[in-house]
N, C-alpha and C positions, 0 to 999 in steps of 0.2 A: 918623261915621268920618273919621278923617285925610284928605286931598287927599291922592291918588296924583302925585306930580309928576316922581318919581326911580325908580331901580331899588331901593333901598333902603327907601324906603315902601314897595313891595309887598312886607306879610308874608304867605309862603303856609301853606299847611298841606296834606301829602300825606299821602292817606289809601289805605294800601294798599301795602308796601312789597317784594315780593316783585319784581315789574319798577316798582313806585315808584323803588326806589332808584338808577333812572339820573336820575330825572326832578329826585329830590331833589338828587342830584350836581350836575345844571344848573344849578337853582336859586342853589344856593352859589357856584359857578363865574361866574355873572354876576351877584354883586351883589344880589341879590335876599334879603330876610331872612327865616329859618324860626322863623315861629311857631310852629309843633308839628307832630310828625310821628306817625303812626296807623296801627296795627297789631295787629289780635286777638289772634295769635301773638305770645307775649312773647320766644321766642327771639330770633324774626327782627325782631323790634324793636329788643332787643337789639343784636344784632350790627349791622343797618344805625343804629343811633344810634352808638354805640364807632366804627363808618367812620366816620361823617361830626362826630364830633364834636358829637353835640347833648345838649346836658343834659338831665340826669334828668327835668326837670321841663318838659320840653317834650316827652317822651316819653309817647305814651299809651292807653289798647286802647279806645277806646271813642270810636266818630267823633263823636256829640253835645259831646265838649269840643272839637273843634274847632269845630262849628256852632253851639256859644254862645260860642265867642273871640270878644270883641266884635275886640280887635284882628288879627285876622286877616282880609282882604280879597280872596285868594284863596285856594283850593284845587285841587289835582290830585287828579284822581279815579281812583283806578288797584286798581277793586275787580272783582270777580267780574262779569259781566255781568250778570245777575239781581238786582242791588238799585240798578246806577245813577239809576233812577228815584226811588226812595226817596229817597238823598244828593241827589241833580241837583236833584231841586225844592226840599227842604227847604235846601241850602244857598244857590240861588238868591232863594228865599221871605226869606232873612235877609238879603239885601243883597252876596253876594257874588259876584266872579268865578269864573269855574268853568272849569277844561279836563277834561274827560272822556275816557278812556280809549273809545279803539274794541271795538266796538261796538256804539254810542252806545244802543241796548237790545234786546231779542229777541223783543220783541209789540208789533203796530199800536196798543194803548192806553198800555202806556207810552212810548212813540216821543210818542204823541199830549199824554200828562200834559207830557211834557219841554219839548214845542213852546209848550204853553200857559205852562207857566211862567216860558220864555225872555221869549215874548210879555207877559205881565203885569210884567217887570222888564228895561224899557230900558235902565235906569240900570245892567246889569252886561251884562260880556262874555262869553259864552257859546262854547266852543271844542271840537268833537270830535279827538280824538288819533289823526285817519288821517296816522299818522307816515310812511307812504312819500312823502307830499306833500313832502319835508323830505328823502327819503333823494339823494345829491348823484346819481346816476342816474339817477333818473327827474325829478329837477329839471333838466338838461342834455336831455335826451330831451322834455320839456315845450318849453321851450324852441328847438331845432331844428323843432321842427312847427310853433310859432305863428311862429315865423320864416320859415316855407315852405321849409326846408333839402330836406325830403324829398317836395315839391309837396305834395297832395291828400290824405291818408288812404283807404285805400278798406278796410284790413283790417288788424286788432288784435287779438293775443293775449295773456295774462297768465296765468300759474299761481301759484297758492301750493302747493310742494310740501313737506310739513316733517311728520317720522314723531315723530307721539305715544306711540309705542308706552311707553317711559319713563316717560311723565308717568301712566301707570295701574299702573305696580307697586308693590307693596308694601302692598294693599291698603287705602289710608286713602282718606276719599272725595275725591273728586276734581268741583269743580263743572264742571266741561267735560262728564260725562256727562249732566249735564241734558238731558235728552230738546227740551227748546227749542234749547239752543246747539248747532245742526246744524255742522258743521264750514267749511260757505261762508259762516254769515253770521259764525261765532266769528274762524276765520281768513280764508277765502275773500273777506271784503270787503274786506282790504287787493288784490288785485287787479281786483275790482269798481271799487273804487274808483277806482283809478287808471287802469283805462279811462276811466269817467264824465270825471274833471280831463284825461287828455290828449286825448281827443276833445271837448269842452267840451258834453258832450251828455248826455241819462237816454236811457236805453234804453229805447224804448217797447213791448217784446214779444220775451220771452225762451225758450228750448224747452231741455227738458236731460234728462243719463240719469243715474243713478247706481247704484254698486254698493258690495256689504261682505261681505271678500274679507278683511281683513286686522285690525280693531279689530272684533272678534267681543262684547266684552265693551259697546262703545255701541250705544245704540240707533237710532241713526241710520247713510247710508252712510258710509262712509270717501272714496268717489271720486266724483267728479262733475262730469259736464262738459257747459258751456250752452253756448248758440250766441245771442246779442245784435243787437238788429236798433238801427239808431243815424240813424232816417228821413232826419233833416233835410240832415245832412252826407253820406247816402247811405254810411256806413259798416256793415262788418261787423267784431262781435266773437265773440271765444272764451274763454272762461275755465277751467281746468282746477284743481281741487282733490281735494289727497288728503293726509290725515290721517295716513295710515298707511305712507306710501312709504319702498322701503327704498332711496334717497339721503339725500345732503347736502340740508342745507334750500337751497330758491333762490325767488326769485322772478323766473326767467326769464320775460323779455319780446320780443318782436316787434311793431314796426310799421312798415305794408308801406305806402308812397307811391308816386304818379304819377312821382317822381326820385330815391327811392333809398330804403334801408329800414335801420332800427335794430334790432338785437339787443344784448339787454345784462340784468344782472340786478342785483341789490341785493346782494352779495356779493364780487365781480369787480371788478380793479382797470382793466378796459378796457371799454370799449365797440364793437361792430363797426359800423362805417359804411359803406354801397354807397351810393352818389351818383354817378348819371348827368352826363355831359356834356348842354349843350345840345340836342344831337339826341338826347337820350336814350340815347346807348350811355354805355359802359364801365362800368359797374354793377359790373361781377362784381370789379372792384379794390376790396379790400378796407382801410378805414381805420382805424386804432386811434384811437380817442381815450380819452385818461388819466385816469381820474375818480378821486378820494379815497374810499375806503370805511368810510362812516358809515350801514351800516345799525342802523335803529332810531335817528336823531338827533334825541335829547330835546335836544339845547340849542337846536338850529337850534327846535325847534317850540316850547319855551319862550321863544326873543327875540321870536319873532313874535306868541305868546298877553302878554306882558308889553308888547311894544310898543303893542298896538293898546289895552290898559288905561291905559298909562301919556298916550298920544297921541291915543287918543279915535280909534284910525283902525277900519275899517270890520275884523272877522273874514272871512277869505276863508272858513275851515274853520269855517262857521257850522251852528245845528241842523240848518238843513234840507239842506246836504250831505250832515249825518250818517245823516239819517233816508232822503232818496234813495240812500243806496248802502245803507241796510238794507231798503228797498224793495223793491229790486233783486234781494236777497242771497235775502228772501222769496219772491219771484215764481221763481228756479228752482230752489227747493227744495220749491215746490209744484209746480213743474212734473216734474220728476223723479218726484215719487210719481203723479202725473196722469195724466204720458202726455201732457198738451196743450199749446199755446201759452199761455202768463199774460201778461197785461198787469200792468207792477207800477202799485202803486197809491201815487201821489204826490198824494194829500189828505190832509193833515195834519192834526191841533189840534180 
C-alpha cells in the first residue's frame, strides 16, 4: 500500500451515509481523497453522492468493495451499531485505518473481538467517534479544569436529552429498537463519555433507576438516571438520559469546583462561568464565555483521526476509551434492571 505522507494519499471510503455524510463533507473539505463511498439504500446514496460530487463508479451498496479496494487506506465507519464488529475487524484484518462511529459496539464479545483485532494490527490506527470530544464546549470546559480555572472537581453532571419519538414513525424498521441498543449506551454514552475525558477517570461503581413513560413501542426504558462514584479524584457523577423527552435536544452540562463551576451545553452559543476570588467569594458573578457552535464536529475529529495516520502520533480516542465508556454505559443499564451497585467491567480482549 502507498506511504501515507500527505493529506491527499489518505484515500478513505465511508460506509454508511445517513450521518456519514458530514463525515464525508470533511473528508473533502480537508484535502483528503474519496475512494468510494457506501450505502445499502441506493436513494441515499444517490443523493449524498450528487452533494458531494462523487462519481458513479465510486458509488457503491455493498461495503466488501470497499474492503477489497486495495487502494483505499482508510475508512469511516458510520453503520448501525450491531454490525461494527463485523466491518471493524474485517476492515482492520486488511491493513486498514479505521474511525468508528460511536458506540464502538453493544456486547462485551464484540467490544472484546474489536480489542483483539486492533491489538493483532499495529501497523493501523484505530479511532472511536465519541464526537463530543471535538464539540468546541466541551473542548474549552476540558480545558479550564485541567488548567485548575475551577480548583478541584468534586461533582459532575451530563445529560443526553434528545426525543426519538420521529425516528419510529412510519412504520419501517428501525435498528435503534434492537432490544441491545438500550438508549444510554446508543446515545447516553456520549455524556458518559465525556464525564470519563473531563474528569480523567473510569468510574468504578455505578447505581441507577429507570423508567418507560414515553417510547412505549421499544423495549427498553426511555429514562435513566445513574449516579457515578470516580474514587481516585474523590469525584461524584450523574448522568441523566431520555430518549423520549418532550424538549429541544441538549446536552446540558454542569461541573461544580473548589473555585467556581461551569454550566454550558453543546448547542448554545455561551457558556456560564462562577469563579471565586481568592478567599473564595464572589462566585455568584456570573461570566459569559463565547464559544462557536459546532456540535457533532466531524472535521475537528477527522483532522485529528488523519493526523495521527498521516504523523504516526499516538490516537487519544483510542479502542479502549471506546470500550471504557461502553463499560460504563453496561454497568448502569444493569444496574437499573438490578436494583444494585455494578461495578463496570474494564477487562478487555
Amino acid at each position: 500500500m502507498k506511504e501515507i505522507k500527505q493529506m491527499k494519499d489518505l484515500v478513505v471510503g465511508v460506509i454508511g451515509l445517513n450521518f456519514g455524510a458530514y463525515h464525508l463533507k470533511s473528508v473533502i473539505a480537508d484535502g483528503a481523497t474519496v475512494g468510494a463511498i457506501c450505502d445499502k439504500n441506493e436513494k441515499v446514496l444517490k443523493k449524498v453522492g450528487d452533494e458531494c460530487n462523487i462519481p458513479e463508479d465510486k458509488r457503491v451498496t455493498d461495503w466488501h468493495d470497499i474492503l477489497n479496494n486495495k487502494d483505499i487506506n482508510a475508512v469511516i465507519v458510520v453503520t448501525p451499531d450491531m454490525v461494527h464488529r463485523e466491518m471493524v475487524v474485517a476492515l482492520l484484518d486488511a491493513g486498514k485505518n479505521v474511525l468508528c462511529e460511536k458506540p464502538l459496539a453493544l456486547e462485551k464479545c464484540d467490544i472484546d473481538a474489536i480489542v483483539q483485532a486492533v491489538e493483532r494490527n499495529p501497523q493501523c490506527k484505530f479511532m472511536v467517534g465519541q464526537i463530543c470530544r471535538f464539540t468546541p464546549a466541551f473542548v474549552k470546559a476540558k480545558e479550564l479544569v485541567d488548567t485548575g480555572r475551577i480548583g478541584e472537581l468534586y461533582f459532575v453532571e451530563s445529560e443526553y436529552a434528545h426525543d426519538y419519538q420521529h425516528m419510529f414513525e412510519g412504520g419501517e424498521y428501525n435498528w435503534r429498537i434492537d432490544p441491545k441498543r438500550h438508549g444510554v449506551i446508543g446515545g447516553g454514552c456520549h455524556a458518559v463519555d465525556l464525564l470519563r475525558w473531563i474528569v480523567n477517570e473510569d468510574p468504578c461503581e455505578v447505581y441507577a433507576y429507570g423508567t418507560h413513560k414515553l417510547l412505549l413501542m421499544l423495549p427498553y426504558d426511555d429514562a435513566t438516571i445513574s449516579i457515578m462514584k470516580f474514587p481516585k479524584s474523590n469525584v461524584m457523577g450523574k448522568v441523566f438520559v431520555s430518549t423520549g423527552c418532550k424538549r429541544n435536544y441538549t446536552m446540558r452540562t454542569c461541573l461544580y469546583g473548589t473555585k467556581g463551576t461551569l454550566i454550558f451545553d453543546n448547542t448554545s452559543p455561551g457558556m456560564q462561568f462562577f469563579e471565586a476570588d481568592e478567599q473564595g467569594h464572589g462566585a455568584n458573578d456570573c461570566k459569559t464565555i463565547e464559544i462557536d457552535i459546532a456540535n457533532h464536529n466531524t472535521d475537528y475529529e477527522f483532522k485529528k483521526f488523519a493526523d495521527a495516520i498521516i504523523n504516526n502520533k499516538v490516537v487519544e480516542m483510542n479502542v479502549f476509551e471506546g470500550a471504557k465508556t461502553v463499560a460504563a454505559c453496561m454497568a448502569i443499564v444493569e444496574s437499573s434492571v438490578t436494583g444494585k451497585i455494578v461495578n463496570p467491567n474494564y477487562d478487555f480482549g
